[in-house]
N, C-alpha and C positions, 0 to 999 in steps of 0.2 A: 619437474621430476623425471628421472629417465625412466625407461617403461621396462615394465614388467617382463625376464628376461622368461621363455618357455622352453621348455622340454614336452615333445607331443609323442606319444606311443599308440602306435595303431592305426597311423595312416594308411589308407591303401592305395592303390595306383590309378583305382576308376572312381568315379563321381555318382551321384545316385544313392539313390535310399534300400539298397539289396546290397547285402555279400559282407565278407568280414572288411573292416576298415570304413566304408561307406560312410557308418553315419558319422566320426570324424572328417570326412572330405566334405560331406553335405553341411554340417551344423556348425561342428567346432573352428575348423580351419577359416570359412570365411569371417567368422566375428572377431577371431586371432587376427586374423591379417586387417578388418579394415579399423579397427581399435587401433587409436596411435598410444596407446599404457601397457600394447603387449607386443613382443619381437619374438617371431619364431628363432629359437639359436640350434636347436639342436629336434633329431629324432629318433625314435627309435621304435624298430619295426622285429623280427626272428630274427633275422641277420642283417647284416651290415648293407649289404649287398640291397636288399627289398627296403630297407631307409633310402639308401642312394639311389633309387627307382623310384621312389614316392616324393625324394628334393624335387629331382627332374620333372615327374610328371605333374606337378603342383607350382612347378617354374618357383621355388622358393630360393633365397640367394645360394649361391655359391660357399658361401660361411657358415650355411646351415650345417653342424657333423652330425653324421649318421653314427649311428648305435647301434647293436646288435642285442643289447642289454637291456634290462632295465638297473643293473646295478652300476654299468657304466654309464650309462645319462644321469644316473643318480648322483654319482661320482664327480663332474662335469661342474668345478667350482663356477663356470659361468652359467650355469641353470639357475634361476630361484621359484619357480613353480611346474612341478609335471604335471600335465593333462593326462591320464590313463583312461583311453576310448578304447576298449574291447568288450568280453564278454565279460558277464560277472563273476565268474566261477572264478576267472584268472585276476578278479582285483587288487585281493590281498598279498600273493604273488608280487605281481607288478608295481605295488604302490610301498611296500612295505620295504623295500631298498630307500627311495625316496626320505620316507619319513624317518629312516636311521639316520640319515643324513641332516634330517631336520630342515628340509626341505619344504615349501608352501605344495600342496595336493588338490587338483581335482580330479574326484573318480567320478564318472557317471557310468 
């Protein structure tokens, strides 16, 4: 079976358990990456720009597309589950593009 295609929101650029992003770099992104049922394809961070900072600094492929959205990852017919790693205040925000789409979700 091929693996589970993801869309991650909230990556941030540094590693560690402090600061916005953090705990998607500490928690989510290694069990994503060493799972072979899940492929990071896409991300999305405020802008475009801070995805394409956070491919790099997480050395994720080159095929990963950055997002600035959460309506345009949502969008992204080769997405089939968004991971939304922020705060809580902003889940239903972030998650609720996703599940228009009818998209697979995780929010923690």
């Amino acid at each position: 079976m091929a693996p589970i295609r993801v869309g991650l929101m909230g990556l941030s650029t540094t590693d560690g358990f402090s600061g916005p992003g953090s705990w998607a770099a500490s928690t989510h992104l290694p069990a994503l990456i060493q799972s072979p049922e899940y492929k990071i394809v896409a991300l999305a961070n405020s802008t475009v720009k801070s995805a394409q900072r956070s491919i790099a600094a997480h050395r994720l492929p080159p095929s990963t597309k950055a997002y600035g959205s959460a309506t345009d990852i949502a969008n992204d017919t080769n997405v089939d589950l968004i991971v939304v790693s922020l705060h809580v205040q902003k889940h239903f925000k972030l998650a609720n593009p996703a599940l228009l789409q009818r998209k697979k979700g995780f929010i923690e």
